[in-house]
C-alpha positions in Angstrom: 0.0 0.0 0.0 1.2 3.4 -0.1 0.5 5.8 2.8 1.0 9.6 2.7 2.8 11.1 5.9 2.7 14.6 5.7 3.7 15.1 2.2 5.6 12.4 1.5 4.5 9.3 0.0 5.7 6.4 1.4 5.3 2.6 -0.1 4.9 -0.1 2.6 3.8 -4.3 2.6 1.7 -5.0 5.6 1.8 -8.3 6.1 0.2 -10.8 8.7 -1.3 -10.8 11.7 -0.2 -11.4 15.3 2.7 -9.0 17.6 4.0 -6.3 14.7 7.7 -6.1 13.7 8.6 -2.9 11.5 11.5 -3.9 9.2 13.7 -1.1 8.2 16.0 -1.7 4.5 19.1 0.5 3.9 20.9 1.3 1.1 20.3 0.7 -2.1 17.8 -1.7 -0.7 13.7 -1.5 -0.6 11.4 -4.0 1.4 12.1 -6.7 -0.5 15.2 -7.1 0.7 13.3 -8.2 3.9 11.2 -11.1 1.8 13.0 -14.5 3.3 12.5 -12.7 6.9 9.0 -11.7 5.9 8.1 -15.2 5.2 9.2 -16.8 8.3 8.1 -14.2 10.8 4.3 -14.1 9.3 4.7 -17.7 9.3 5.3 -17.7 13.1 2.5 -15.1 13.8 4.0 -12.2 13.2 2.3 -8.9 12.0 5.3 -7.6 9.5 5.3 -3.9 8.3 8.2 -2.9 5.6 8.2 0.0 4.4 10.8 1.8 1.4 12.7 4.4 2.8 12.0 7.9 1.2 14.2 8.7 -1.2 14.7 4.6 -2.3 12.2 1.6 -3.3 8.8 3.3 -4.7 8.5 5.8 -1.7 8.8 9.3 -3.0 12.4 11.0 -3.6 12.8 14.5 -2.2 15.0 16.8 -4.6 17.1 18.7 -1.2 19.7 16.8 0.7 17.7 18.3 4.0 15.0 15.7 3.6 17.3 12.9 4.1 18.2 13.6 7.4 18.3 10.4 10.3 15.4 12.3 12.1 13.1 12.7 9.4 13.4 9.2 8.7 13.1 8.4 12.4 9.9 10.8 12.1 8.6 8.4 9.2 8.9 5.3 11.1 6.5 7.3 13.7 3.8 9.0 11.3 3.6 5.9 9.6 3.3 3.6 13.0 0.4 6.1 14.1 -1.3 5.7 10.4 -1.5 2.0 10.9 -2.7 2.7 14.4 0.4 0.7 15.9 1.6 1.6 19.8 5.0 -0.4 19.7 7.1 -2.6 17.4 9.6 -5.0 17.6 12.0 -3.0 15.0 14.8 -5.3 12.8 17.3 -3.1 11.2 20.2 -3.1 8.4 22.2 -0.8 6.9 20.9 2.6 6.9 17.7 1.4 8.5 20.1 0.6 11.6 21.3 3.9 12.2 17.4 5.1 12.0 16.3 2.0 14.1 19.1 3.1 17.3 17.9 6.6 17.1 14.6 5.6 17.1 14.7 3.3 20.2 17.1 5.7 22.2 14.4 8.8 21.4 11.2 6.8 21.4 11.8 3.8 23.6 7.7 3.7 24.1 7.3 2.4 20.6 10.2 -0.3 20.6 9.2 -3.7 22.3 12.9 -4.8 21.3 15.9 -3.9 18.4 18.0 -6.0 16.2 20.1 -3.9 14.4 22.1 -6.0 11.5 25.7 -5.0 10.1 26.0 -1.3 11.6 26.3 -0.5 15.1 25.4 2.5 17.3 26.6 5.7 15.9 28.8 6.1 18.7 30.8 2.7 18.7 30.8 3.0 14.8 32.6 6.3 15.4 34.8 4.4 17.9 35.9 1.9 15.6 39.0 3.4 14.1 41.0 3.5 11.5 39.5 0.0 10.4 36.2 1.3 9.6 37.8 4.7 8.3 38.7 2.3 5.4 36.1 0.7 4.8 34.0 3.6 4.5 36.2 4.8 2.0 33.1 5.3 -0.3 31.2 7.3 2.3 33.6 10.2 1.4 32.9 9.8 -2.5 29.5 9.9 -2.1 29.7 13.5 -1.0 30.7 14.6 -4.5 27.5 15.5 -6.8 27.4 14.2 -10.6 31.1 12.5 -9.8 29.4 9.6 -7.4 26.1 9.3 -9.8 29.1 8.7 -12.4 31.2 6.3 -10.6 28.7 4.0 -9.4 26.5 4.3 -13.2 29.2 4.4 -16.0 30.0 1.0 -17.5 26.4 -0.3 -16.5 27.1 -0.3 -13.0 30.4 -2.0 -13.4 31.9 0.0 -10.1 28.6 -0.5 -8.1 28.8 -4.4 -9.1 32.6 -5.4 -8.4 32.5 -3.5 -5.0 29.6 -4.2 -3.6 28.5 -7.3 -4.9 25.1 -7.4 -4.2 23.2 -10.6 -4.2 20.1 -8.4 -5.9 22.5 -6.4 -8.0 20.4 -6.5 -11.7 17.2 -5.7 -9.4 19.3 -2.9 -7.4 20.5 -1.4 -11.0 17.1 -1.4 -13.0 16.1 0.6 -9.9 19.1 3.1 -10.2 19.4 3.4 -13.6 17.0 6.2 -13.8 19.2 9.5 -12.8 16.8 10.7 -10.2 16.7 7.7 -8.1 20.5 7.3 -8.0 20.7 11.0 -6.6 18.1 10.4 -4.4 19.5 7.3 -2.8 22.7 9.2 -2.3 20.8 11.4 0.0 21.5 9.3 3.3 25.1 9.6 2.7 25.1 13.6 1.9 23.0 14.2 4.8 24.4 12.1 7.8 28.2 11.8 6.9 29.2 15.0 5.3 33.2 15.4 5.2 33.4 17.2 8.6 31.3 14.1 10.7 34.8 12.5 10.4 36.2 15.0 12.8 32.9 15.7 15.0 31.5 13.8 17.9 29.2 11.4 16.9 25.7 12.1 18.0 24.7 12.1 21.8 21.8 9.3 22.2 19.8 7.7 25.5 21.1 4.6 26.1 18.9 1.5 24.6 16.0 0.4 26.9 14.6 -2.3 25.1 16.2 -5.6 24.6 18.6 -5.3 21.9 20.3 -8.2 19.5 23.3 -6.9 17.5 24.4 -9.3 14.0 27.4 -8.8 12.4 28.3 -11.0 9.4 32.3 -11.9 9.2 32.2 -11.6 4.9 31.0 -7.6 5.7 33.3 -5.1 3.1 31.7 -2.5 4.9 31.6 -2.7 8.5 34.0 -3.7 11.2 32.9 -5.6 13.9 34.0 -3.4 16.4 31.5 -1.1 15.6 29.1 -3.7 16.8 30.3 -5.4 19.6 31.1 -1.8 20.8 27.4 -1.0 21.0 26.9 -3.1 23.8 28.1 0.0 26.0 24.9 1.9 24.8 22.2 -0.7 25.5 20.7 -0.3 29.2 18.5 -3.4 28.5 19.5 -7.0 27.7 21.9 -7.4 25.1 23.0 -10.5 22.9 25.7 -10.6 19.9 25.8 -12.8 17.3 28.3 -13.3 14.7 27.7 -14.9 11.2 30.4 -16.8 10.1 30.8 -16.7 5.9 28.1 -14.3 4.8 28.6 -10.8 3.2 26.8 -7.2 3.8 23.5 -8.5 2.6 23.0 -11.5 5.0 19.7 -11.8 5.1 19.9 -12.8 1.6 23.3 -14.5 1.9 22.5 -16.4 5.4 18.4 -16.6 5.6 18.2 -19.3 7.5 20.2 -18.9 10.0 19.5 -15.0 10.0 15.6 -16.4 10.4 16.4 -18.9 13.2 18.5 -15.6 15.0 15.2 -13.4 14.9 12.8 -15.7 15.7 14.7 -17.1 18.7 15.3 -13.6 19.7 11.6 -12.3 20.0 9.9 -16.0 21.0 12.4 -14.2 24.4 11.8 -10.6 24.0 
């Protein structure tokens, strides 16, 4: 369905019935990303709501950097949970989706039965992993550059975006971002959150996590260190539980569902 939240149209699958779990995607994902999880949770009695992200999927794609700000997105998640007429959610993150998901359960904690926050950490331990994750977020940097990213990532038919990344959905991921405007727009998380100076500025101050949190970290990750998610137990006030992925990439919900499925389900069944 697609629900309108204060100006901004934002596309969403609804699915099942039973305890809801909100399913945030990150870049250069959508909900489907989410579809093996999607399966098993409804399958268990789970209400699952996965929505796009503004800006990537079939949501709408604001033309100013500004609108793709953490807290708007957090401000989504919210607008949308009161549409739907939803108090609290168990919340299952990855990627960009994380980092909206740990700002959303230190600011809201009312609305967040428990977290699981897959590949990136707390903005705070991701900060405090080091030189490590400096280099992996290499790309982080590029992105900042108008026209020159959108031409790095595109020329070649994706070549770039396909031998670094390797995306298990790359020919889906590049239909999506071969039209000029949606490549831009998805670039928005990066102009908007990590500008050039956020690598010499504290990270952002947060409440520490109240709800039960489960951290997942997959050992094949180009893109994140580990540290940056072990580290996060120092920010959870609640229970906490880390759990490593041995073999899988960025992407390991696609990579890893079964074991990624057995992870989340055993997690909530004790939330």
């Amino acid at each position: 369905m697609r629900i309108d939240l204060d100006g901004i149209g934002i596309n969403v699958a609804d699915t099942g019935q039973g305890a809801p779990v909100l399913l945030l995607h990150g870049w250069p994902d959508t909900h489907d990303l989410w579809r093996n999880q999607v399966a098993a949770l409804t399958a268990a009695g789970y209400r699952t709501i996965a929505p796009d992200l503004r800006g990537l999927g079939d949501s709408d794609k604001p033309g100013t950097v500004e609108e793709y700000r953490v807290m708007r997105l957090v401000g989504d998640q919210a607008a949308l949970l009161d549409r739907l007429q939803v108090p609290k959610v168990h919340l299952i993150a990855h990627d960009w989706g994380a980092a909206i998901a740990w700002a959303m359960a230190a600011l809201m904690p009312e609305r967040v039965a428990s977290l699981t926050c897959m590949s990136v950490g707390h903005p705070t331990a991701f900060a405090a992993a080091g030189l490590v994750q400096r280099q992996k977020s290499w790309y982080m940097l590029l992105f900042q550059f108008p026209g020159i990213a959108e031409r790095w990532l595109s020329q070649d038919d994706f070549r770039n975006f396909r031998e670094w990344a390797h995306h298990p959905d790359h020919e889906a991921v590049v239909a999506r971002l071969r039209v000029p405007e949606a490549l831009s727009a998805s670039l928005g998380l990066y102009r908007a959150n990590v500008p050039p100076e956020s690598l010499v500025s504290p990270p952002p101050q947060l409440p520490p996590i109240q709800a039960p949190t489960m951290g997942v970290w997959s050992t094949g990750d180009f893109a994140l260190a580990e540290a940056g998610m072990t580290g996060s137990a120092a920010f959870v006030a609640g229970p906490w539980r880390y759990e490593r992925v041995e073999g899988a990439g960025h992407w390991l919900q696609l990579e890893a569902p079964d074991q990624v499925n057995r992870l989340l389900l055993d997690f909530l069944n004790g939330a």
